[in-house]
MILUM-602244 format. One record per atom (N, C-alpha, C, O): residue in one letter; x, y, z. Coordinates in steps of 0.02 Angstrom, whole numbers, plus 50000, padded with zeros to 5 digits. Layout:
N
AXYZ
...
//
This chain:
79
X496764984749235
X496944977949219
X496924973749283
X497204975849334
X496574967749281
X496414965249353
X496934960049379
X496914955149343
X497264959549414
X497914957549451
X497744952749489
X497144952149501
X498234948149520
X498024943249576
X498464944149632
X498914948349628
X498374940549685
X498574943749778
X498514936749787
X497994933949772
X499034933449810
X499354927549847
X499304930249909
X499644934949929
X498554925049963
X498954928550052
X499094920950078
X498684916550085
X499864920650093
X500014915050131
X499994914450203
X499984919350240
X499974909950218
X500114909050308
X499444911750341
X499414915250391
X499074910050314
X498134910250334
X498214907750398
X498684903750406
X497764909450462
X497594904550511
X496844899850490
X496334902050465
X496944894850504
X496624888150478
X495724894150501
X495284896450465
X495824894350553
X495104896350588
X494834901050548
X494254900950525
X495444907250534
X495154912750492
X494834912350406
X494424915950378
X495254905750379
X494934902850309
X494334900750347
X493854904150329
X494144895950399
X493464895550400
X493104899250411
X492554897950386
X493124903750439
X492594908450448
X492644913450395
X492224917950397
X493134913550341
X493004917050302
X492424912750246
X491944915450218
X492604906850242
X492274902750176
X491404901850220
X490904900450188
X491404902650276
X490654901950319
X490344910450303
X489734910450311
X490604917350284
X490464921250280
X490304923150218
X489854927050204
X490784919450169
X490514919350092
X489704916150065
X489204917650032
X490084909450119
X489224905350126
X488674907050126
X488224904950089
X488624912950186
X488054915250188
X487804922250149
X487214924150150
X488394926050113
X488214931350061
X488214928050000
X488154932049954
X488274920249977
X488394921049921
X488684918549899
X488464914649857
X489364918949912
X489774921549859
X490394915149849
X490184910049876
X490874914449827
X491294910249855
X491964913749890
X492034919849890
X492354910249914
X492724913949977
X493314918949948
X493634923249978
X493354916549876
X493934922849833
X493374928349812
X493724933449818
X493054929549802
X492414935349790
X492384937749865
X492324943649882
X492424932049909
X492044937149963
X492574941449998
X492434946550030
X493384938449986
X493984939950012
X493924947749979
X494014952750013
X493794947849918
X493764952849865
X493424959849889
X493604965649884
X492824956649919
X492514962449957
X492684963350028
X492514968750053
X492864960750052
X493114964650120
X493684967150110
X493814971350153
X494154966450065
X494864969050050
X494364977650024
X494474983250047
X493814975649966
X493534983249922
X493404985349991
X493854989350004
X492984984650045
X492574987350088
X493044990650119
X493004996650104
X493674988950172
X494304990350195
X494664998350180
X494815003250214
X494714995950094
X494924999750074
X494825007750037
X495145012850024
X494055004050029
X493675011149999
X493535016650068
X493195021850061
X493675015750097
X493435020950175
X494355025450190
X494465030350227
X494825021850151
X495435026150164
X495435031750124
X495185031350067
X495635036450140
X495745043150087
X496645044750096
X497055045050141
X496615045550023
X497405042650021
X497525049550030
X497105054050026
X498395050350050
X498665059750080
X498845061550022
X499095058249977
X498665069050027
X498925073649977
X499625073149973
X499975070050013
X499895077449907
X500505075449894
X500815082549965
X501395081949984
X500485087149988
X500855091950014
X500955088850116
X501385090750156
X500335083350131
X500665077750175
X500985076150180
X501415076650224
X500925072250119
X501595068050102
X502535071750115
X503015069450146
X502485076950081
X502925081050075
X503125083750139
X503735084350146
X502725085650194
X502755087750241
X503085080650292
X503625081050321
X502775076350293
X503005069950325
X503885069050298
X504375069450335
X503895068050242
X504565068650210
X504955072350255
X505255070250305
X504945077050236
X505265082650294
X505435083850364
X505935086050393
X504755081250385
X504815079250459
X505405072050470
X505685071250524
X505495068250423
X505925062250424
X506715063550416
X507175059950437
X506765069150384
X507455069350347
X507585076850376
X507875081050343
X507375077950431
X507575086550457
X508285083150500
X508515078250529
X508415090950474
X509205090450531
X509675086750486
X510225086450513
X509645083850429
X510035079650409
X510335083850350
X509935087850325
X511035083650320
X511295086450287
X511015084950226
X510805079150218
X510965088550187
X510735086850123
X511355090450051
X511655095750046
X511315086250020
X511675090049949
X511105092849890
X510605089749872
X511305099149866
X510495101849832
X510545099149786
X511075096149783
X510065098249719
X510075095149665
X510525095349613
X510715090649579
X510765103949607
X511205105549546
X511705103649533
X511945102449478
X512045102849623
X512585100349642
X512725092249629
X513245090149603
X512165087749654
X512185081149626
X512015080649526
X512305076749489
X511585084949508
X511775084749418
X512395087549388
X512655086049334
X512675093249449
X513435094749406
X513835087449408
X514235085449365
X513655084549456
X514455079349484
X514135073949440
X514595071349408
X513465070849422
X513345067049355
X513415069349279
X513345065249233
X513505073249272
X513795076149223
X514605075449202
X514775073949145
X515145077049265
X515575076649273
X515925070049267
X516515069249252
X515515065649280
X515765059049298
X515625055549223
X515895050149214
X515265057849178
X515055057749110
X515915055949075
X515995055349014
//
């Protein structure tokens, strides 16, 4: 389903040279915004979930944690 992207606080220079770059592919300057946002973005390869997981970890080491059963007994309890 195709969505829309508000970018505020443009520098004046960078709308022109963006609407001078549409100019010359084409296109108009929301199409052309369109493709350098696709171009940008198609070259990232998003992290696995076991990255991810690993990064997690690396963030929250050393830190006390309460295990799960223990936080569903005490929601239960509080029922």
């Amino acid at each position: 389903m195709p969505t829309s992207l508000l970018v505020r606080n443009l520098d004046a220079d960078l709308v022109r040279r963006l609407k001078r770059r549409a100019s010359r592919n084409g296109r108009s300057a929301e199409a052309e915004h369109r493709e350098i946002l696709r171009q940008a973005l198609s070259a990232e390869v998003e992290p696995a979930f076991a990255e991810l997981a690993a990064h997690m970890r690396k963030l929250t080491g050393g830190r006390k944690h309460t295990p799960a059963e223990v936080l569903q007994r005490e929601g239960r309890q509080e029922r």
